[in-house]
FIMI-620297 format. One record per residue (C-alpha): z negated, y negated, x negated; residue number from 1. Coordinates in steps of 0.1 Angstrom, whole numbers, plus 5000, padded with zeros to 4 digits. Example, Ala and Ser with C-alpha at 12.3 -4.5 7.8 and 13.67 -1.06 7.14 Angstrom:
2
[zami [4922, 5045, 4877], 1];
[zami [4929, 5011, 4863], 2];
***
This chain:
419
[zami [7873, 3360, 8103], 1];
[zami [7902, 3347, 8115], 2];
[zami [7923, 3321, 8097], 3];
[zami [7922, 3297, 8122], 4];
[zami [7930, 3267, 8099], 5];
[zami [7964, 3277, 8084], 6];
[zami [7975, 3290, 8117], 7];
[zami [7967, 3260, 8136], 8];
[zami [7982, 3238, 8109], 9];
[zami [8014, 3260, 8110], 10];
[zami [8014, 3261, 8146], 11];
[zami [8019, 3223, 8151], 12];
[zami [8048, 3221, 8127], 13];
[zami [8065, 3248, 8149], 14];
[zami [8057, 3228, 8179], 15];
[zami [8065, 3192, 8166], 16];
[zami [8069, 3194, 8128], 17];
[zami [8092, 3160, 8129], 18];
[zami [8061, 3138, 8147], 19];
[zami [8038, 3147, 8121], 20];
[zami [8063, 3135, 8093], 21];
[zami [8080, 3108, 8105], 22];
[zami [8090, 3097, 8072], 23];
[zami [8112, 3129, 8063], 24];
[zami [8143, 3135, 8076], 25];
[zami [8142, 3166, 8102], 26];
[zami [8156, 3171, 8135], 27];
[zami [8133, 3162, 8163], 28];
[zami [8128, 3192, 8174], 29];
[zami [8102, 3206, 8200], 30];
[zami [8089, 3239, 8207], 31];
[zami [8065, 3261, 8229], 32];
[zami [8043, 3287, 8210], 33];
[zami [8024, 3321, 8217], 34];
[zami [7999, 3328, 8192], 35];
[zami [7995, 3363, 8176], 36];
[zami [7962, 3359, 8162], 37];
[zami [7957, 3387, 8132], 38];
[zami [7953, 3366, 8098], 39];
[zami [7925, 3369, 8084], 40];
[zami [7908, 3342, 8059], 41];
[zami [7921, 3353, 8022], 42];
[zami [7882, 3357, 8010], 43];
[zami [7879, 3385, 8040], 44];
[zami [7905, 3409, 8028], 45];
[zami [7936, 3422, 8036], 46];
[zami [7954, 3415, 8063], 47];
[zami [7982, 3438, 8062], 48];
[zami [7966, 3474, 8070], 49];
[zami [7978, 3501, 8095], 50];
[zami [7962, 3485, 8126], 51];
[zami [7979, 3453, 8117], 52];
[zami [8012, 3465, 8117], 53];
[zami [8004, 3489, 8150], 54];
[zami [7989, 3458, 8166], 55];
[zami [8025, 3438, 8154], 56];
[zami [8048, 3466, 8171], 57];
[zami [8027, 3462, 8202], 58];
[zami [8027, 3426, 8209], 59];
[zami [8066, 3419, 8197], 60];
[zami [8073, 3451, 8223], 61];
[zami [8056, 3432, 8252], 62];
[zami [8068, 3400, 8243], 63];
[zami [8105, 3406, 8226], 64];
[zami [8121, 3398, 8258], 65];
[zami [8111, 3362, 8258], 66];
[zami [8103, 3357, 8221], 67];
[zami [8133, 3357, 8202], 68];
[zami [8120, 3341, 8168], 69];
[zami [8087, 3350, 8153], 70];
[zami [8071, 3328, 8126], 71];
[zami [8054, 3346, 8095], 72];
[zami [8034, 3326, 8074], 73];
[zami [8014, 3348, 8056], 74];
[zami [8020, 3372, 8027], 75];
[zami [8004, 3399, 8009], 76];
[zami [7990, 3388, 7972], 77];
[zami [8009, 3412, 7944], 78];
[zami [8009, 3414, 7908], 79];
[zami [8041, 3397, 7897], 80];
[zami [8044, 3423, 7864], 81];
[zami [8046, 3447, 7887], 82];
[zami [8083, 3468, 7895], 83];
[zami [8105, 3451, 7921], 84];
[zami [8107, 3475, 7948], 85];
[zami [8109, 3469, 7988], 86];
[zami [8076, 3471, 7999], 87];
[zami [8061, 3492, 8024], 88];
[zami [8055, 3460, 8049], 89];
[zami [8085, 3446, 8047], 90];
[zami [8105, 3475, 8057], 91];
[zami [8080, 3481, 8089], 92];
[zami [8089, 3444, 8101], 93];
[zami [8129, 3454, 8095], 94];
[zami [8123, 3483, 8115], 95];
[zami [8103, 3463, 8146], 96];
[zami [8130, 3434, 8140], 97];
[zami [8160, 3460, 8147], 98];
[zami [8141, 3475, 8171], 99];
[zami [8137, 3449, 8192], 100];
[zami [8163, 3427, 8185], 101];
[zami [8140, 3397, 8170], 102];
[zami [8142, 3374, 8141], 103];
[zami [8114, 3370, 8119], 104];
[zami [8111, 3343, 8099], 105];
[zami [8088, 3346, 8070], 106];
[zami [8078, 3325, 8039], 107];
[zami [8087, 3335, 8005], 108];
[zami [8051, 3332, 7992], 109];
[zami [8030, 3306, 7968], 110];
[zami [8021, 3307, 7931], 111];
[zami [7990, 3322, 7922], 112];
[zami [7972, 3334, 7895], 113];
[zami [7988, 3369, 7890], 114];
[zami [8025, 3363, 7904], 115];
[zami [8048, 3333, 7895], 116];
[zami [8079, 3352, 7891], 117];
[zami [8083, 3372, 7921], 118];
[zami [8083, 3369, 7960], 119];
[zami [8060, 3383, 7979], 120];
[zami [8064, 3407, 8009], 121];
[zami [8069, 3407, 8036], 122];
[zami [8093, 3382, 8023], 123];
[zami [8113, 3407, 8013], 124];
[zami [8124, 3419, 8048], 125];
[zami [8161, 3428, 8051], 126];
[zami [8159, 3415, 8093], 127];
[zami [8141, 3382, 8081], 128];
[zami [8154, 3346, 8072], 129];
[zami [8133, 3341, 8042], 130];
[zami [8118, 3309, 8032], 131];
[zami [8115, 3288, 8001], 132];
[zami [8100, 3253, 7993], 133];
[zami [8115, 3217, 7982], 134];
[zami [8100, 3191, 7974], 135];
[zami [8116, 3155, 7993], 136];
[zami [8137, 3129, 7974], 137];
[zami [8135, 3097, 7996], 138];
[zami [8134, 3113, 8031], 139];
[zami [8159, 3142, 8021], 140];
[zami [8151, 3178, 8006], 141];
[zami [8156, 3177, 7969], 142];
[zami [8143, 3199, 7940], 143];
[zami [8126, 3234, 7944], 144];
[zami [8090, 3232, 7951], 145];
[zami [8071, 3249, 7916], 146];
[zami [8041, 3254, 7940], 147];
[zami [8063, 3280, 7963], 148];
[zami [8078, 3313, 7948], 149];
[zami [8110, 3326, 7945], 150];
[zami [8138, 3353, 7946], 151];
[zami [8157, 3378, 7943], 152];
[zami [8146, 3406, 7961], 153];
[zami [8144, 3445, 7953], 154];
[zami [8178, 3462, 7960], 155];
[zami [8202, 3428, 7953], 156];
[zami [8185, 3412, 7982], 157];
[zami [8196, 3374, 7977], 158];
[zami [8160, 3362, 7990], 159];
[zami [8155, 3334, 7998], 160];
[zami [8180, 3323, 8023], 161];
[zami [8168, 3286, 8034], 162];
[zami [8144, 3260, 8018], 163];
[zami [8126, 3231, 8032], 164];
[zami [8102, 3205, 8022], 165];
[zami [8073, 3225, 8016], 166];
[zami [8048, 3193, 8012], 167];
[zami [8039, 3184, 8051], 168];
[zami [8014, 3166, 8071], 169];
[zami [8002, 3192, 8102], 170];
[zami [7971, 3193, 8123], 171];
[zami [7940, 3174, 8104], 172];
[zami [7967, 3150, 8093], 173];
[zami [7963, 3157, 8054], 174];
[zami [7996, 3166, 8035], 175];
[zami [7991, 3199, 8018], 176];
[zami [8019, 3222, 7997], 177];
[zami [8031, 3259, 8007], 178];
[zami [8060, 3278, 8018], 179];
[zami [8041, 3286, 8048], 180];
[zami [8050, 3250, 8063], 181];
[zami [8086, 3253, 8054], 182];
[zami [8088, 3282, 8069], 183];
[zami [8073, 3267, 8101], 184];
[zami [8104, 3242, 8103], 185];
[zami [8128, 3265, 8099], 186];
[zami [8113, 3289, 8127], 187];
[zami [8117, 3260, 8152], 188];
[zami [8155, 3253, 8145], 189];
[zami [8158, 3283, 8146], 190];
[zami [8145, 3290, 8178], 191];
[zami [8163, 3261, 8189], 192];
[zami [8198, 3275, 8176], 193];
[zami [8188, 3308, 8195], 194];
[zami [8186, 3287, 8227], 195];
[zami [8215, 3266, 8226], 196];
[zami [8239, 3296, 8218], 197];
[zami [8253, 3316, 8244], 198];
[zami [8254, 3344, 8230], 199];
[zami [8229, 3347, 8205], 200];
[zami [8221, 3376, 8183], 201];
[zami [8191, 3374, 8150], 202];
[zami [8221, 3380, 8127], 203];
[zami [8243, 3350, 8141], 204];
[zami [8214, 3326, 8143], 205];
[zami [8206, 3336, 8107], 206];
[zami [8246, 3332, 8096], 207];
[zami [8249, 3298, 8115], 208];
[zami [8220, 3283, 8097], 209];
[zami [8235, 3298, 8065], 210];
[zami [8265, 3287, 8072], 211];
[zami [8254, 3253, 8074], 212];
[zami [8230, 3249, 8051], 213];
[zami [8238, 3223, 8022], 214];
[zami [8241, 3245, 7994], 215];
[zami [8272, 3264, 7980], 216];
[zami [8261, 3291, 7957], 217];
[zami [8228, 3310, 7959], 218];
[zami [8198, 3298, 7940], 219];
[zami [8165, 3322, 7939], 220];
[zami [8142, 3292, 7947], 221];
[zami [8167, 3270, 7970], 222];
[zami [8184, 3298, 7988], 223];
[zami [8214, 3287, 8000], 224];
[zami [8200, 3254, 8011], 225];
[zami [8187, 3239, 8041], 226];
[zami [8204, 3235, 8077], 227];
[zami [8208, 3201, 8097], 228];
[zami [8217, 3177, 8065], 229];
[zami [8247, 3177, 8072], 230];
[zami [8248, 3177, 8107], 231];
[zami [8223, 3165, 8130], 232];
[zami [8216, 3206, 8143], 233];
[zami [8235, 3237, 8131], 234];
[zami [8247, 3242, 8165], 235];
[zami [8268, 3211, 8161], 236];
[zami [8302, 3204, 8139], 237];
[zami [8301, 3176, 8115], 238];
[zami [8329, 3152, 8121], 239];
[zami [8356, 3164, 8099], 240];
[zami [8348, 3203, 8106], 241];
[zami [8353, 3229, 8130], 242];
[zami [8336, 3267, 8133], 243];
[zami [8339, 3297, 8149], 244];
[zami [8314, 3322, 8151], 245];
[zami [8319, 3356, 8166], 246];
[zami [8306, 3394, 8163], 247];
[zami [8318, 3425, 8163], 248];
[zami [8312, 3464, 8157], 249];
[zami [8331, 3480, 8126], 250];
[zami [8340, 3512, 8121], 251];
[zami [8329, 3525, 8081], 252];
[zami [8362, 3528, 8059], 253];
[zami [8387, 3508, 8081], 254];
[zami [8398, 3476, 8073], 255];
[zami [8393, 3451, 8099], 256];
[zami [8412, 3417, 8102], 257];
[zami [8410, 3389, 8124], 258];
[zami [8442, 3371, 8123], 259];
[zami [8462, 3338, 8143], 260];
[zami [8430, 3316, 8131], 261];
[zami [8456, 3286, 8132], 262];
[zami [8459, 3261, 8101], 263];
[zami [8445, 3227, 8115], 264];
[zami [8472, 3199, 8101], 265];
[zami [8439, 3185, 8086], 266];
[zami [8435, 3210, 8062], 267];
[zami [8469, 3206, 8047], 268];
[zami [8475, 3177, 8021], 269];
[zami [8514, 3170, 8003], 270];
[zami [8524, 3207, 8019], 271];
[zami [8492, 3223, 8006], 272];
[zami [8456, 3232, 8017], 273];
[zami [8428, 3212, 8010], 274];
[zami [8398, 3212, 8023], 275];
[zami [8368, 3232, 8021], 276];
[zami [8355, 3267, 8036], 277];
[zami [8325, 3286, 8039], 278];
[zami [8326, 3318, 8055], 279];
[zami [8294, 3340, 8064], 280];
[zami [8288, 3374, 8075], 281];
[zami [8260, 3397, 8077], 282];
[zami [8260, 3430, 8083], 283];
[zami [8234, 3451, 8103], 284];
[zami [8228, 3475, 8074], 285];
[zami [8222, 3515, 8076], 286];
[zami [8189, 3517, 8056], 287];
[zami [8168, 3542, 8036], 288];
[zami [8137, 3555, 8046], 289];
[zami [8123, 3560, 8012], 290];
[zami [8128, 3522, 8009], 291];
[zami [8127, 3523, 7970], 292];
[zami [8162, 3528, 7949], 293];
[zami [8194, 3523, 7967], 294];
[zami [8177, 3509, 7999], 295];
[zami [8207, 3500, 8012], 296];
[zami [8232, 3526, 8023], 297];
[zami [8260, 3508, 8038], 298];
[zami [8272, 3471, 8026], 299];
[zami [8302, 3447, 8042], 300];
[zami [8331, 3433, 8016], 301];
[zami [8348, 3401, 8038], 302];
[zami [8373, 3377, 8028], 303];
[zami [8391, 3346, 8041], 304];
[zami [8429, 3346, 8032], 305];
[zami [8460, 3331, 8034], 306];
[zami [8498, 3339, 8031], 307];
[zami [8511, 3328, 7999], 308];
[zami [8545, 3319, 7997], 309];
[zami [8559, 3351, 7984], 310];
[zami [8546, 3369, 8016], 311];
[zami [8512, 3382, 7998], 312];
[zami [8479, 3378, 8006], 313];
[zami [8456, 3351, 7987], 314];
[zami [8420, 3351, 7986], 315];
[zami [8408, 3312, 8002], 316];
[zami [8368, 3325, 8000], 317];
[zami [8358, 3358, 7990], 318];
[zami [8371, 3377, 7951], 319];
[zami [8372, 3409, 7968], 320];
[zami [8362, 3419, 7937], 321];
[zami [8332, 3442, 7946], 322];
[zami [8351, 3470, 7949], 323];
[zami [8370, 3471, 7923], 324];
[zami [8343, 3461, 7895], 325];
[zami [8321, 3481, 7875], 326];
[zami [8286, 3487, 7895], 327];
[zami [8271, 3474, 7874], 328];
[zami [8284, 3438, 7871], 329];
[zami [8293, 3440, 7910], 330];
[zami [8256, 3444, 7912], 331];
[zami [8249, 3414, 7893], 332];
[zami [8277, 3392, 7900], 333];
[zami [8285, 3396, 7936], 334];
[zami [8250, 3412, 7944], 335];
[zami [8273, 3439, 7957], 336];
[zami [8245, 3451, 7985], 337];
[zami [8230, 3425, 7991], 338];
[zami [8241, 3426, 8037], 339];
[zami [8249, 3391, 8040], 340];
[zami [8281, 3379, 8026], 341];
[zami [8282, 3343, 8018], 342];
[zami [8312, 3325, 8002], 343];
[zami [8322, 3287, 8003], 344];
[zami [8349, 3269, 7984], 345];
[zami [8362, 3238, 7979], 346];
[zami [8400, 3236, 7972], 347];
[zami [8405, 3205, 7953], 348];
[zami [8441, 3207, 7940], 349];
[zami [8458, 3226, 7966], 350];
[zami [8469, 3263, 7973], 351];
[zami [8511, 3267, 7983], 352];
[zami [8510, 3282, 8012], 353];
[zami [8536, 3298, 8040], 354];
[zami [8528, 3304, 8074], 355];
[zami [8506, 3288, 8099], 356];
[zami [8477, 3313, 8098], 357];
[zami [8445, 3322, 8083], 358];
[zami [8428, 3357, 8086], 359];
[zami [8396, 3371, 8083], 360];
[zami [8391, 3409, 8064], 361];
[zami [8359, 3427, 8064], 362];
[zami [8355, 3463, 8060], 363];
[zami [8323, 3485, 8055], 364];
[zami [8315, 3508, 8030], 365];
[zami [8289, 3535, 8026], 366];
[zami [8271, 3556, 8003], 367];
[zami [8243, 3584, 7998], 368];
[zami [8246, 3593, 8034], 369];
[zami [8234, 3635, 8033], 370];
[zami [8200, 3617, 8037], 371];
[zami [8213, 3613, 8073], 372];
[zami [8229, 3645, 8075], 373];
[zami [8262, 3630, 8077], 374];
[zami [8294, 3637, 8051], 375];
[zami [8317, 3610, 8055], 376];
[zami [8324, 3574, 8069], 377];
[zami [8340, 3589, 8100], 378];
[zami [8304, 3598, 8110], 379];
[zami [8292, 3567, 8104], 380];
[zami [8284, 3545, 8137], 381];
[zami [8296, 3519, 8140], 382];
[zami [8279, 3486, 8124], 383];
[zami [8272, 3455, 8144], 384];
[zami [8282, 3423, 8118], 385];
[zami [8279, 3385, 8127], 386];
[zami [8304, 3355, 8116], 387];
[zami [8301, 3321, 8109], 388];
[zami [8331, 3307, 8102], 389];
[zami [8339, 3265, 8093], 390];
[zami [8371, 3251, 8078], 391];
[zami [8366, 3212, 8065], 392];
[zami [8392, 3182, 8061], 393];
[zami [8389, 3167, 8024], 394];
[zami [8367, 3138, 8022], 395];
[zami [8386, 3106, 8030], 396];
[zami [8411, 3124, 8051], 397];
[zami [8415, 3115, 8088], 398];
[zami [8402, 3145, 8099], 399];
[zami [8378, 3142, 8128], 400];
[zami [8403, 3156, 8146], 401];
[zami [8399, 3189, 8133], 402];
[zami [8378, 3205, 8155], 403];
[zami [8402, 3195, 8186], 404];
[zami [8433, 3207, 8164], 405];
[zami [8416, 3242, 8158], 406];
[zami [8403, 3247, 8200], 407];
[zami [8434, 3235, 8217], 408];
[zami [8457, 3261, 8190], 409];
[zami [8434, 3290, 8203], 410];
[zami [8433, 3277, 8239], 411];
[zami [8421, 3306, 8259], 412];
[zami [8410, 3328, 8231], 413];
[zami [8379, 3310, 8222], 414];
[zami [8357, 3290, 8243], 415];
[zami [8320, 3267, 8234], 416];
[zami [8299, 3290, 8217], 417];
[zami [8269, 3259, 8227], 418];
[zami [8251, 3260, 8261], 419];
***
């Protein structure tokens, strides 16, 4: 009963995706495999019962230690007139993925004949970097892929995060259409981004390849874009950019800064900065068991900001704005709960500026927490929260030195985040 077919197929893009399609462009990548075999073929039934999800706690709990990134290409078929709410899977693989400190990485889900406006779970796991489709434009990713599905997600959830091509030649050598082979690719960098980090957590593998990716604002089929256009791997810095990445534990109600990140002399143009930033955080959210209306009961606010010359503080990425807007429209807008916080810019005619410094702010906020039996933030632990942080030159600046600018200003205080 087993669906041997997909899962072999899927399995050898994990293990050498970029050999079986040499004429796209995609890191060449290689990885080793274990095999979890509990898909059954679609005409068998479902796949997702009880003893699924017991037999998915045991094997991740045996294996965690030396299986960082799990691949899930498989979803559970729903009715897309049906309410948006965080289904009962998906929040059983968030609780085994912060139990165990794994990321899963799961495809958003295909078109079929009774859902093309929805994803499918689990793909709508808070713990998991969600998948989407492309379809290629020469050898690049271009266009979303109509066969795959697409976001949000219930609660805010910006789902998907990534897309790749989605059109792939695998085992059997035949090029067939489906998130499930996107999602394969995106597994193996990311398994590869887990093993060249030093220290590597699921949320800061999931911010770098976020951070990276080539997309600016959030699209519900695209995600944010895919990783490793435009660098070679997201573990490496374009010429032109540097980044920092960091974590940290936050304390609910504070504000939290990290300050002294020096300006590189590449980012300033005629006494002003220019450049480009992209700053992303993600936040290991305090969640609901009742997994329907307000899922999420805490939720991270970040910024990067500069001194303006009148001695205030000026927003570079980040409005800040989701705390001082209606709900509603901070809902909406700024997808106010969604856990990861994503914000790039591009500064084009220049921000005045005074000082030499650039901070990062970030605070945590919480609500509805009697269901914990706790009254206030102070009771709040405190909440782990990965950052991904790159400052760019302009285009047509000299700026490949950027990266040594930024590392010899913070001498001591940082060191290669790369094995």
């Amino acid at each position: 009963d087993a669906n041997r077919k997909h899962g072999n197929r899927v399995g050898s893009l994990i293990v050498h995706g970029s050999a079986w399609n040499t004429h796209l462009s995609m890191p060449p990548l290689v990885c080793r495999i274990g095999v979890a075999q509990a898909i059954a073929k679609d005409a068998v039934g479902s796949a997702t019962r009880t003893s699924f999800r017991s037999y998915l706690h045991s094997i991740i709990s045996r294996h965690h230690g030396d299986t960082k990134v799990w691949n899930f290409s498989f979803n559970e078929s729903v009715d897309g007139s049906d309410r948006l709410e965080m289904s009962e899977l998906g929040h059983e693989i968030h609780k085994i993925a912060r139990e165990f400190d794994i990321l899963p990485v799961i495809s958003i889900g295909n078109v079929d004949r009774n859902n093309s406006r929805r994803l499918n779970p689990p793909a709508d796991c808070e713990a998991a970097l969600t998948v989407g489709g492309r379809i290629h434009e020469d050898s690049f990713p271009g266009a979303a892929c109509s066969v795959c599905l697409l976001g949000p997600g219930p609660e805010g959830l910006m789902k998907p995060e990534i897309s790749w091509f989605s059109t792939l030649r695998g085992l059997g050598g035949k090029l067939e259409t489906g998130s499930s082979y996107a999602t394969a690719i995106v597994s193996s960098v990311a398994a590869h981004t887990y093993h060249q980090l030093k220290a590597p957590t699921p949320d800061l593998v999931k911010a770098l390849l976020i951070n990276t990716a080539d997309g600016t604002a959030h699209d519900n089929r695209l995600g944010w874009g895919s990783p490793c256009l435009r660098s070679s791997t997201p573990w490496e810095c374009p010429e032109g950019s540097v980044t920092l990445i960091w974590t940290s534990s936050l304390r609910a109600g504070l504000w939290h800064y990290w300050e002294d990140i020096p300006i590189p002399q590449e980012f300033i143009t005629d006494g002003k900065l220019k450049g480009s930033v992209s700053l992303t955080a993600i936040l290991r959210p305090k969640v609901s068991e009742l997994g329907s209306a307000n899922y999420f009961s805490t939720r991270l606010q970040v910024a990067l900001q500069y001194t303006k010359p009148d001695g205030k503080m000026g927003n570079l990425a980040g409005s800040m704005k989701e705390s001082t807007d209606r709900e509603v429209q901070a809902r909406a807008e700024y997808a106010k709960w969604n856990p990861i916080r994503h914000h790039a810019a591009t500064i084009k005619q220049g921000k005045v500026f005074s000082g030499r410094t650039l901070r990062v702010c970030a605070r945590v906020y919480g609500r509805d927490l009697y269901q914990f039996g706790i009254s206030g933030n102070s009771e709040i632990e405190e909440s782990a929260v990965a950052f991904a942080l790159t400052i760019s030159a302009p285009p047509g600046q000299n700026g490949a030195s950027i990266y040594n600018s930024v590392a010899s200003s913070l001498g001591n205080y940082v060191e290669s985040a790369v094995n």
